[in-house]
TITI-143176 format. One record per residue (C-alpha): residue in one letter; z, y negated, x negated. Coordinates in steps of 0.2 Angstrom, whole numbers, padded with zeros to 4 digits. Example, Ala and Ser with C-alpha at 12.3 -4.5 7.8 and 13.67 -1.06 7.14 Angstrom:
ATOM  residu      w      v      u
ATOM       A   0039   0022  -0062
ATOM       S   0036   0005  -0068
//
This chain:
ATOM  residu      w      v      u
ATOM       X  -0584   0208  -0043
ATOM       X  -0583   0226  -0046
ATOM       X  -0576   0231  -0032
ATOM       X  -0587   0242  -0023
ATOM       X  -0585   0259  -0019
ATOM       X  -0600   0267  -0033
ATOM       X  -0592   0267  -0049
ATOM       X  -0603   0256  -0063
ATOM       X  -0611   0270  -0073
ATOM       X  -0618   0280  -0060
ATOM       X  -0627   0261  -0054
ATOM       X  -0634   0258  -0069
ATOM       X  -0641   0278  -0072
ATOM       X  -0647   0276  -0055
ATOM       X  -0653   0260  -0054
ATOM       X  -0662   0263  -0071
ATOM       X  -0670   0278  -0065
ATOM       X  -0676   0271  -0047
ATOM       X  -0681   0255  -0056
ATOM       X  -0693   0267  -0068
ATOM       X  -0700   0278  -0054
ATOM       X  -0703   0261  -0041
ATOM       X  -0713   0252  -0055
ATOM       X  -0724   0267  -0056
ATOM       X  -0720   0270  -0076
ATOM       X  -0718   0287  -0073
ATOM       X  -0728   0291  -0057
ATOM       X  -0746   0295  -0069
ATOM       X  -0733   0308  -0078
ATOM       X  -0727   0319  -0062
ATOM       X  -0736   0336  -0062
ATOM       X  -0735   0337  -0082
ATOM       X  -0722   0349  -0085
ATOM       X  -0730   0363  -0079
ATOM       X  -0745   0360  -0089
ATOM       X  -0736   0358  -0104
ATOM       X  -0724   0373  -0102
ATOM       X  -0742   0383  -0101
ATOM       X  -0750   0376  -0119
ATOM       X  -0733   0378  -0125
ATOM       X  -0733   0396  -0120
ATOM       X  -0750   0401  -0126
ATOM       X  -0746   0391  -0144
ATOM       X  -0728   0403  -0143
ATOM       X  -0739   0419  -0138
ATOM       X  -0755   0415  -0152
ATOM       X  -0741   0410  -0165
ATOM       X  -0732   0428  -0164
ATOM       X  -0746   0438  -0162
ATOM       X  -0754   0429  -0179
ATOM       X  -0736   0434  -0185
ATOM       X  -0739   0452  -0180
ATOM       X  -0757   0451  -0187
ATOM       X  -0751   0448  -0203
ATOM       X  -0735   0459  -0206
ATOM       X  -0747   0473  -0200
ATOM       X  -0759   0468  -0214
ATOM       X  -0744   0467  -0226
ATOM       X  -0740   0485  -0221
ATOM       X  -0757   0493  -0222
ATOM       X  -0760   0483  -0241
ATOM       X  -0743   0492  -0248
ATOM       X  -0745   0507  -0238
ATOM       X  -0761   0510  -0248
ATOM       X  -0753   0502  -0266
ATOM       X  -0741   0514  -0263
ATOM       X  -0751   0530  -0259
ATOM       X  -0759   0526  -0274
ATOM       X  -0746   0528  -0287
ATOM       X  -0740   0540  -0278
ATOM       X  -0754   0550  -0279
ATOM       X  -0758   0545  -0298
ATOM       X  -0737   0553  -0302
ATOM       X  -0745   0569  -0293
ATOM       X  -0758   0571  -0302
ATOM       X  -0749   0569  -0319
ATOM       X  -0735   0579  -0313
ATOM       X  -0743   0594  -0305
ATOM       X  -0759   0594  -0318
ATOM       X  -0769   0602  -0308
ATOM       X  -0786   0594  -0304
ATOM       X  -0790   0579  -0298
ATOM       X  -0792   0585  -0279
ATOM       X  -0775   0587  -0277
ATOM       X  -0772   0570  -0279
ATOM       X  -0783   0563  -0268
ATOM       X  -0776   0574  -0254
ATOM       X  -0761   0569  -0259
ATOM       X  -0765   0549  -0257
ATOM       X  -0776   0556  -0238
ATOM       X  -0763   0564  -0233
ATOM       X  -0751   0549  -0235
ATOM       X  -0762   0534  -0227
ATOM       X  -0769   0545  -0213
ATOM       X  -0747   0550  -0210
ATOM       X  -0739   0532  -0212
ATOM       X  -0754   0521  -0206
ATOM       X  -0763   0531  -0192
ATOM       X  -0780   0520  -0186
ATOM       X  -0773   0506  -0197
ATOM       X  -0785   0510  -0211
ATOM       X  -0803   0515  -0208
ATOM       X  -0814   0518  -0221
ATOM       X  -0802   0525  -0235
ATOM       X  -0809   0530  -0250
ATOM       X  -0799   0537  -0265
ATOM       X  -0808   0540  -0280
ATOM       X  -0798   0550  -0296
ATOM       X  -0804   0550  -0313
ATOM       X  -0791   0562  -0326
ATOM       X  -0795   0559  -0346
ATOM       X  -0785   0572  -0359
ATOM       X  -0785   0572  -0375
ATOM       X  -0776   0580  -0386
ATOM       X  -0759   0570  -0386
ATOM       X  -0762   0560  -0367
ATOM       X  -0767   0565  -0351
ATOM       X  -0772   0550  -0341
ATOM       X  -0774   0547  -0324
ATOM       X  -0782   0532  -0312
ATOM       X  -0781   0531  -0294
ATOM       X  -0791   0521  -0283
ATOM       X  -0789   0519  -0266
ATOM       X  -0800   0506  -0255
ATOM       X  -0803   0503  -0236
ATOM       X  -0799   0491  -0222
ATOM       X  -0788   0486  -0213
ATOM       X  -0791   0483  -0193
ATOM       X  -0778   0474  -0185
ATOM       X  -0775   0465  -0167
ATOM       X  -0773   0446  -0165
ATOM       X  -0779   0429  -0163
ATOM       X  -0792   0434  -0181
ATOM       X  -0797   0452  -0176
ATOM       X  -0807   0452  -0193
ATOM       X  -0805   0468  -0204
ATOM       X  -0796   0465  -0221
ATOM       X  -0804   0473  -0234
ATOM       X  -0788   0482  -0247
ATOM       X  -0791   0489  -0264
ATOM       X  -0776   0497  -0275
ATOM       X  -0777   0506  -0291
ATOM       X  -0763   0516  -0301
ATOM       X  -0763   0521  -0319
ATOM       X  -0751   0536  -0324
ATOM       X  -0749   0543  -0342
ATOM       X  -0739   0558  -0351
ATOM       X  -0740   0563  -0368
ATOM       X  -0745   0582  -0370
ATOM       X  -0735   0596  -0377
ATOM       X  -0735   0597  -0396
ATOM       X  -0733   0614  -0402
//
């Protein structure tokens, strides 16, 4: 008993195993691997590309938030007219974002009176990003700036 020259373990891993395969338990599974190592793949490749998808939405909605106030500050700093803001807001979408945003439209209202000068951005477009949902998102920011005018 016990004497042979296999020690037990490897009989019983073996045994196990052989048993398994020789009742045909495990003969309707051969060939499955590489079919599963294929979904799992495309799942992995869909799933980061949706990941991409939305970080470059992300990007493109607080690029244009962004180049909103920054063009409202502009347009209460330099007091000029209201053009110069929305070049100011063009100029950084069309820089940072590139073909990311399509359809941008900035529109600029100033108001002054006689103790504040007021001023709104809006900015709206879309955003046309690559991935498993090539649908354009539709973005829209607005930015208020205010200073009070010079007593004299």
């Amino acid at each position: 008993m016990g004497g042979g020259a296999r020690p037990a373990r490897r009989d019983r891993v073996g045994c196990s195993l052989d048993g398994v395969w020789k009742r045909g338990v495990l003969k309707p599974e051969a060939g499955s691997a590489p079919v599963e190592s294929i979904f799992a793949i495309v799942f992995l490749m869909v799933l980061s590309l949706g990941t991409i998808q939305v970080s470059l939405a992300l990007y493109g909605r607080n690029l244009i938030a962004s180049a909103a106030h920054e063009a409202a500050r502009a347009g209460i700093e330099r007091g000029t007219s209201t053009s110069e803001a929305e070049k100011v807001a063009v100029s950084i979408v069309d820089t940072a974002a590139g073909p990311l945003v399509r359809g941008l439209d900035v529109q600029v209202d100033a108001d002054a009176d006689e103790r504040v000068r007021a001023v709104r951005v809006r900015i709206t477009g879309t955003i046309d990003v690559l991935g498993p949902l090539p649908v354009p998102i539709p973005v829209d920011a607005r930015a208020d700036a205010t200073t009070e005018a010079l007593v004299e």
